[in-house]
C-alpha positions, 0 to 999 in steps of 0.5 A: 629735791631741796632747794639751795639755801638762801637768806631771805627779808623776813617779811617774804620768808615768813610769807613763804613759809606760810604758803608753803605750809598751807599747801602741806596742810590742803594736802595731807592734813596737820601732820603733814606740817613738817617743819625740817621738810618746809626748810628743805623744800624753801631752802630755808633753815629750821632754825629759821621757820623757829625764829618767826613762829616759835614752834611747829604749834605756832606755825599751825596756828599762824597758817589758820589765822591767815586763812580765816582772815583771807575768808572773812575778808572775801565772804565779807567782799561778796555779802556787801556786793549788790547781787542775788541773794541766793547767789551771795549765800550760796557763795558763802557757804560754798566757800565755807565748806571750801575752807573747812572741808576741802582744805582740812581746816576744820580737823585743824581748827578742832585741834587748836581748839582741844588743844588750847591752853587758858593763856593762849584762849583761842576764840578768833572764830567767834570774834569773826561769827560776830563781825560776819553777824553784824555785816549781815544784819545791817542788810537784813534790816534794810531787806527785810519787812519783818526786822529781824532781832540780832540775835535772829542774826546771829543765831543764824549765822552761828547755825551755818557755822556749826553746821558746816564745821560739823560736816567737815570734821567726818566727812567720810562719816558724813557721806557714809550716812548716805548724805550727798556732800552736793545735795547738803550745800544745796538743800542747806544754802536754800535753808539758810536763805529761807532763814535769811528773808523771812526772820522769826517774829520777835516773842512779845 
């Protein structure tokens, strides 16, 4: 049922908008953003969800922007935080594959990706693979007997990436290889650990 349409401060409507898009999005994927069924169930116009992200297009990226800078905000909360090391990266990745998989933003990210033009030049995950790296190898350097190379980091930070946002593009295909979805994250998490304590030596 539609709710009665009411007029909103921008700030809240535009707030709605992308929660309400975001749980469609969890849902049932990128085409179950529908800009005429957010205005009915916000009791909003169309016109209105137009007027604060352009274009159905704009609203996706808008919803993916704001989720990935929640996660990078929360991940980074978690690496700093004086815990187990093997607690915090498993975590991480949990919440990666959370993210990607469980919520569909991998498929999304994909999308904005091969869909991109030249001007738009969306490279807001690699921006965030850097600053992710540099939280990352700041405790590392402090850690570590062996001091890791930064590229060491972020190889390995990128490597966790691309793994996991692999995964979530197919995970039908994934599980029907006869991987486990479970026994993936815990084998990966300890990889990742691995990786994490004992550096690569630097080539002399």
């Amino acid at each position: 049922m539609s709710k009665k349409r009411t007029r909103l401060p921008a700030e809240q409507a535009k707030k709605l908008i992308l929660e309400a898009a975001e749980r469609h999005l969890a849902a049932h994927g990128p085409d179950g953003i529908r800009l005429k069924d957010l205005a009915s169930e916000l009791g909003i116009s169309h016109p209105a969800i137009l007027h604060h992200f352009g274009s159905r297009d704009g609203l996706v990226r808008a919803v993916v922007s704001k989720a990935t800078t929640d996660f990078e905000r929360e991940m980074i909360a978690v690496i700093t935080q004086d815990t187990d090391e093997e607690d915090r990266t498993a975590h991480c990745i949990n919440g990666l594959f959370e993210l990607l998989s469980d919520r569909k933003f991998a498929r999304t990210s994909a999308w904005l990706q091969l869909s991109s033009t030249e001007e738009e030049d969306y490279t807001e995950h690699g921006q965030q693979l850097r600053r992710f790296a540099d939280v990352v190898h700041a405790l590392r350097l402090n850690k570590c007997e062996v001091k890791p190379t930064y590229q060491d980091t972020l190889f390995t930070i990128a490597m966790t990436s691309f793994a996991i946002f692999g995964a979530s593009i197919a995970p039908d295909s994934v599980a029907k290889s006869g991987v486990d979805p479970t026994q993936f994250r815990e084998w990966f998490t300890k990889l990742v650990l691995r990786q994490l304590e004992s550096p690569m030596a630097e080539e002399a």
